[in-house]
N, C-alpha and C positions, 0 to 999 in steps of 0.2 A: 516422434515423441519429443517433447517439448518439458524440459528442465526448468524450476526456477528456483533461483538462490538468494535467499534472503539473511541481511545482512543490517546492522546498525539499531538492535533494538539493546533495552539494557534499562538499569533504573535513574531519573532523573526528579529532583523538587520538583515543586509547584512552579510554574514561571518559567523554567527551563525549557530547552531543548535538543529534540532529535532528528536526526536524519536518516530513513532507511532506505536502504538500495533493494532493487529486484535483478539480479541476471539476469537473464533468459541463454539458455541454448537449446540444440538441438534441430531438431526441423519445422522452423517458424517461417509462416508465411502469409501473408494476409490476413496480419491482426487486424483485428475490428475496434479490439479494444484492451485498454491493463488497468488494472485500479486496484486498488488496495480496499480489505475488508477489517474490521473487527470485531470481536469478541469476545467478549466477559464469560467470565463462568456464570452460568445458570442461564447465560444471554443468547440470542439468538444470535448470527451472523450477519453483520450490519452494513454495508456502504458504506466506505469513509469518500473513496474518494475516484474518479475515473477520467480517465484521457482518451477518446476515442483515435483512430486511427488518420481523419483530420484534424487532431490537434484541439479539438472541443474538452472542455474540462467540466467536472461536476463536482460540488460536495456536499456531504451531509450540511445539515444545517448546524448544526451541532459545532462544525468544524471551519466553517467562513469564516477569515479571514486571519484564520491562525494555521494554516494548516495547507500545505500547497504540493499538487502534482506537478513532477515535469518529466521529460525521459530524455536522452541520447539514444539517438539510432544506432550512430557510430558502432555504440559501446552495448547495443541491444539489452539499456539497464532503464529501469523506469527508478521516480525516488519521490519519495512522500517527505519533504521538509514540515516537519513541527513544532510549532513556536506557541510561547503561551500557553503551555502546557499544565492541564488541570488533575488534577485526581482523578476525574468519571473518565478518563482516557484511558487510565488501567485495562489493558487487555495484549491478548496473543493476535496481532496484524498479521495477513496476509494476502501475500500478492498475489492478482488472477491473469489471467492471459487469454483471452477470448480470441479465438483461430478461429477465420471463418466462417463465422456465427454461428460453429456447429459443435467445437472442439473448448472445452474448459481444462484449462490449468492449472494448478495451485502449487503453491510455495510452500515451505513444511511449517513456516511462521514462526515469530519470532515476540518476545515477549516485550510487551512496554509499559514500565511500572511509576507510576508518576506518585510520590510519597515522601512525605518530609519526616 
């Protein structure tokens, strides 16, 4: 079983910035991949963003070049940095942990309210 801890969401303006963390613990083992999702009320559950397990990156389009993955192994923590932060960001993020390309994980998520 495979835990994850999310961490760094909260309310920021327009223009501003956050940073959320994902723990990981438990019995993690050949991750494939971690990325973080959102979603709005009434929204469906979105890709924001994904790190595969060589170090390949992905984002919404939505989110280029404000909006950045990276992880520590170390510290078994992934972190979604975002900058330039708009309104239509408004949502509950959360983190996923793909084991083995067979095993999904999620975070219990965490709120991010962009509002002046």
């Amino acid at each position: 079983q495979v835990q994850l801890v999310e961490t760094g969401g909260g309310l920021v303006q327009p223009g501003g910035s956050l940073r959320l963390s994902c723990a990981a613990s438990g019995s993690i083992f050949s991750i494939n991949a971690t990325g973080w999702y959102s979603q709005a009320p009434g929204k469906q559950r979105e890709l924001v963003a994904r790190i595969t397990s060589g170090g390949t990156t992905n984002y919404a389009e939505s989110v280029k070049g404000r909006f950045a993955i990276s992880r520590d192994r170390a510290k078994n923590t992934v972190y979604l940095q975002m900058n330039s932060l708009k309104v239509e960001d408004t949502a509950v993020y959360y983190c996923n942990v793909d084991v083995a390309g067979l095993y999904n994980y999620w975070g219990q998520g965490t709120q991010v309210t962009v509002s002046s």
